[in-house]
C-alpha positions as CSV (number, residue, x, y, z in Angstrom):
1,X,0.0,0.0,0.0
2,X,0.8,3.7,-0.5
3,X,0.4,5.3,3.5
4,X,1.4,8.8,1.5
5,X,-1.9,8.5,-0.9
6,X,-4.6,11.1,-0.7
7,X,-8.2,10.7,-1.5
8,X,-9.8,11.6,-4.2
9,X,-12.8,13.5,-4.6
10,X,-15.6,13.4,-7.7
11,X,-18.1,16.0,-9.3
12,X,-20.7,14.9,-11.6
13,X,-23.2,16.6,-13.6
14,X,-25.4,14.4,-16.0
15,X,-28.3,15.6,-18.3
16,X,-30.5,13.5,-20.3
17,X,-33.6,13.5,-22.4
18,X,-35.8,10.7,-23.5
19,X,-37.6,11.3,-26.8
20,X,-40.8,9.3,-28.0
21,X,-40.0,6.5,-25.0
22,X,-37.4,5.6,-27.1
23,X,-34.4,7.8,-27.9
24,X,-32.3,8.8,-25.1
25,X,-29.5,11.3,-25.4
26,X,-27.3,12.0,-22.7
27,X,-24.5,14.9,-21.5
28,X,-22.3,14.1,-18.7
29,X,-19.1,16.2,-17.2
30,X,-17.2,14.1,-14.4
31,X,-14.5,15.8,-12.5
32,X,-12.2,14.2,-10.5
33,X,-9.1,15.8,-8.4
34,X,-6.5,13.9,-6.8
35,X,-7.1,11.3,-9.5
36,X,-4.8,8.1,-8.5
37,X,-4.7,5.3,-10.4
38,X,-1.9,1.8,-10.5
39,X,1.5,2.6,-11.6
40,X,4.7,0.7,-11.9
41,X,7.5,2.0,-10.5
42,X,11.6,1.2,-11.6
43,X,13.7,0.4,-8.1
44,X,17.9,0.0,-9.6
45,X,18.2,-1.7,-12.8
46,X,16.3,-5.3,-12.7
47,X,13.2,-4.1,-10.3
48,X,9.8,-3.0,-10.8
49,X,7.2,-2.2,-8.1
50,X,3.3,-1.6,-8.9
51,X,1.8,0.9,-6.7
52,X,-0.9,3.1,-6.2
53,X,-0.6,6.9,-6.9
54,X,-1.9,10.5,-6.8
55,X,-0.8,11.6,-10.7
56,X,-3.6,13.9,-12.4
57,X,-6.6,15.6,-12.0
58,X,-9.0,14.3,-14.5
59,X,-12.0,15.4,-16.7
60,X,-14.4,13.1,-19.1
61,X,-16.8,14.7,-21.0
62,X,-19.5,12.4,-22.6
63,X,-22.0,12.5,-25.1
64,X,-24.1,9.1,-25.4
65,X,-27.2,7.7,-27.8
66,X,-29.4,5.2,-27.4
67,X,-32.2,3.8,-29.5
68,X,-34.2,0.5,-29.9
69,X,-36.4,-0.2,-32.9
70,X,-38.3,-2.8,-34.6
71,X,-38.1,-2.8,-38.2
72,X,-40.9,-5.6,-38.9
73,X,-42.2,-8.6,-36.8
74,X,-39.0,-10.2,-37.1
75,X,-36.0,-8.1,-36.8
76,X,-35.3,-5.8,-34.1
77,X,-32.7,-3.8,-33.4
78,X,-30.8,-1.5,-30.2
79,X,-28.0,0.7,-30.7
80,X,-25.9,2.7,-27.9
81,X,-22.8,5.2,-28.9
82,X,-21.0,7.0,-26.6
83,X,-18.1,10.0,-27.5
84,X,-16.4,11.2,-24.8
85,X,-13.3,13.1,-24.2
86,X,-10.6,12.2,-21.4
87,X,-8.3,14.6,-20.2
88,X,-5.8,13.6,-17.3
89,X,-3.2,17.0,-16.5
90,X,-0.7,16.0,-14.6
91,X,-0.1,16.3,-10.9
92,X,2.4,14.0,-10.5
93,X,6.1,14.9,-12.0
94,X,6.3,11.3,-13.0
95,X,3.1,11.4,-15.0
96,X,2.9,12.8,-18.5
97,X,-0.1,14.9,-19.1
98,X,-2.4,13.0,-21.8
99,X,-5.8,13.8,-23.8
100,X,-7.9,10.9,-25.8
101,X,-11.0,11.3,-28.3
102,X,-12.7,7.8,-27.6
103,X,-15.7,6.7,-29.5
104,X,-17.7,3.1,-28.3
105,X,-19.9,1.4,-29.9
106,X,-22.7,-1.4,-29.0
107,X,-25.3,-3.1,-31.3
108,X,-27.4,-5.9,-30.4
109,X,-30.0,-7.2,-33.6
110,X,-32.2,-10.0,-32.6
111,X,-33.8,-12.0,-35.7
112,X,-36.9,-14.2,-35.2
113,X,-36.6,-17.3,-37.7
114,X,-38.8,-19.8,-38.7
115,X,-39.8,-22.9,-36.1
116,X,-39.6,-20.8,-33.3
117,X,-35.5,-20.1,-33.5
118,X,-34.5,-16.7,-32.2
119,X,-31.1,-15.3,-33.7
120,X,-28.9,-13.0,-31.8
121,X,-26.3,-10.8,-33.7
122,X,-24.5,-8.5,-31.2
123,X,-21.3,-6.8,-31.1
124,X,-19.5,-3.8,-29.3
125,X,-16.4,-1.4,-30.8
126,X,-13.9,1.1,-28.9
127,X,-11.5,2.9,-30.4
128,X,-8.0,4.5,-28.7
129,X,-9.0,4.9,-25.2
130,X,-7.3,6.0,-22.1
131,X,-7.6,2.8,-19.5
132,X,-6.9,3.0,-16.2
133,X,-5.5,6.7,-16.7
134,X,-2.0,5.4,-17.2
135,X,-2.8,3.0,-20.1
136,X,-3.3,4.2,-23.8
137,X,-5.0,1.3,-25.4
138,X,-5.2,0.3,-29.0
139,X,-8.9,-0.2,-30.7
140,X,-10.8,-3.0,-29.6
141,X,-13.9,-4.8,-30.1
142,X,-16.0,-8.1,-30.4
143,X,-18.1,-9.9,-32.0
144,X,-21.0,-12.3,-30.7
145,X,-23.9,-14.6,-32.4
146,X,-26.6,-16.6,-30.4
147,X,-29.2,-19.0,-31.7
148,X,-32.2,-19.9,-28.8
149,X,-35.0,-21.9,-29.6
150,X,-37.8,-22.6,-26.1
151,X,-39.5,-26.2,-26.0
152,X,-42.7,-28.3,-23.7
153,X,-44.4,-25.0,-23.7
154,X,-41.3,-22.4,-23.4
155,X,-40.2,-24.4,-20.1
156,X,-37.0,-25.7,-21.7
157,X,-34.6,-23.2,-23.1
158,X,-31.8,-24.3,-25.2
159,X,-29.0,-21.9,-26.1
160,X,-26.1,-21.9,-27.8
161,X,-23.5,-18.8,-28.5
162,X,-20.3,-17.8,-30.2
163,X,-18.2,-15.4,-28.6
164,X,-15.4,-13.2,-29.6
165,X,-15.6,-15.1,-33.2
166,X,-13.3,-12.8,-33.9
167,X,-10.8,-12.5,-31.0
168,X,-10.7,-8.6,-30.8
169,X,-11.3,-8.2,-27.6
170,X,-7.9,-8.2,-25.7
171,X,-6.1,-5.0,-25.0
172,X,-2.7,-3.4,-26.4
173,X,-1.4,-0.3,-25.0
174,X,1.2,1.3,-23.4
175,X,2.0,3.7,-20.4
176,X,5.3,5.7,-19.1
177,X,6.2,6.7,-15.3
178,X,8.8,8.8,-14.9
179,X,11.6,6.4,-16.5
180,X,10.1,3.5,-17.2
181,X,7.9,3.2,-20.5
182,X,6.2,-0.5,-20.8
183,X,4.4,-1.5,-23.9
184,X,1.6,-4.2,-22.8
185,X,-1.0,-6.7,-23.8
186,X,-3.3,-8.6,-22.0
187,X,-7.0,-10.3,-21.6
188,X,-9.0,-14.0,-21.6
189,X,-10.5,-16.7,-23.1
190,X,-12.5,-14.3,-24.9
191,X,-12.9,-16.5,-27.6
192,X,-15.8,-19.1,-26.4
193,X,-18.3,-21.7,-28.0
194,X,-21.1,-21.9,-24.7
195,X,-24.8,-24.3,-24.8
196,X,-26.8,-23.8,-22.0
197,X,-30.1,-25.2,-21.1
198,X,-32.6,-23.9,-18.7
199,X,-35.6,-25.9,-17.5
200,X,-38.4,-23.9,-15.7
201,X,-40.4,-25.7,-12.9
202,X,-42.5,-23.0,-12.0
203,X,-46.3,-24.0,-12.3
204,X,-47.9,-21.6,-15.2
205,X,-51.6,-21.3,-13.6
206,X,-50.1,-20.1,-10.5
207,X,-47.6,-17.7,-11.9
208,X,-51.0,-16.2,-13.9
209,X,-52.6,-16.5,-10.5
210,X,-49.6,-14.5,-8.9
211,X,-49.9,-11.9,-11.3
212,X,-53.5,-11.1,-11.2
213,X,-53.3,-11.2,-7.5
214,X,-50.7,-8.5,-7.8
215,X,-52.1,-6.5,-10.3
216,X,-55.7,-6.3,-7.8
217,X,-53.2,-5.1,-5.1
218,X,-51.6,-2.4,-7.2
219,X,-55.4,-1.1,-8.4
220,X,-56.3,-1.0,-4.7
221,X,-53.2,0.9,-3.9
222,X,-53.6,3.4,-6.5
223,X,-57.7,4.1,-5.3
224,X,-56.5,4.6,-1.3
């Protein structure tokens, strides 16, 4: 641990508007001072140290859309972008002042195919980003299909999905602390084939049951 670190201390200020129950924009300032984030330190020639450090005060300013249609009875669609701007100035005299234009991406489409089969499409995109606010990552992204089909009267769910077909999901980037410049990689398994089946035991008369019994409650509530 670090016994000389100081907290740090946020300001946030979001706005947001949705438009026809669907279309939500979004403004968002975030203000942090004292900012401290994981560093690795050089100690003599062969040694390296990771600790935790004050280095920056740092501002994000963020601009994000959202929007879910449905373009017939079997394709629909949701979409989410975010800009935002990172800015970390330096407190630190190890840490070098940085700036990042970062745009991300997500998309989901779900398709609805013949004997009941529901196809999932989905897939998420960042470019150059600031991680960490030591690391400047590369561009990264994956993507994702699904196939799900219910059976015995939508009690049984079978699944099966492809993840990361691609395998652009792990990380590249590189940081520098006073000396000592590392260029890095990293990430997982990303790259996975899952099936999954879920069986429902529930009882569906007294689920219905449960549900009009609840919806009575509510309409009493709402005439006391």
């Amino acid at each position: 641990g670090n016994p000389f670190l100081q907290p740090q201390y946020t300001d946030n200020l979001k706005l947001s508007h949705t438009f026809n129950y669907r279309l939500t924009t979004s403004l968002s300032y975030s203000f942090i001072e004292d900012f401290f984030a994981q560093v690795t330190e050089a100690v003599g020639d062969n040694q390296n140290f990771i600790i935790q450090r004050n280095v920056a005060n740092q501002k994000i300013i963020n601009l994000g859309v959202s929007y879910p249609t449905r373009f017939n009875e079997w394709w629909s669609i949701y979409v989410s972008v975010n800009a935002y701007r990172s800015i970390y100035e330096a407190t630190n005299p190890d840490f070098v002042s940085t700036e990042q234009n970062t745009l991300s991406l997500y998309a989901q489409n779900t398709f609805k195919l013949p004997k009941g089969i529901t196809a999932e499409v989905s897939g998420w995109y960042s470019s150059p980003s600031v991680w960490g606010g030591t690391y400047e990552t590369r561009s990264l992204g994956s993507l994702n299909l699904a196939f799900q089909k219910k059976f015995f009267n939508d009690k049984l769910t079978a699944r099966l999905g492809f993840n990361d077909i691609l395998y652009t999901s792990p990380w590249q980037g590189t940081t520098r602390f006073g000396n000592l410049f590392i260029d890095g990689s990293g990430g997982n398994d990303s790259r996975q084939v899952r099936f999954n089946l879920t069986y429902n035991f529930g009882r569906d008369d007294i689920k219905k049951a449960r549900k009009r019994d609840t919806s009575i409650e509510d309409e009493k509530e709402r005439i006391d």
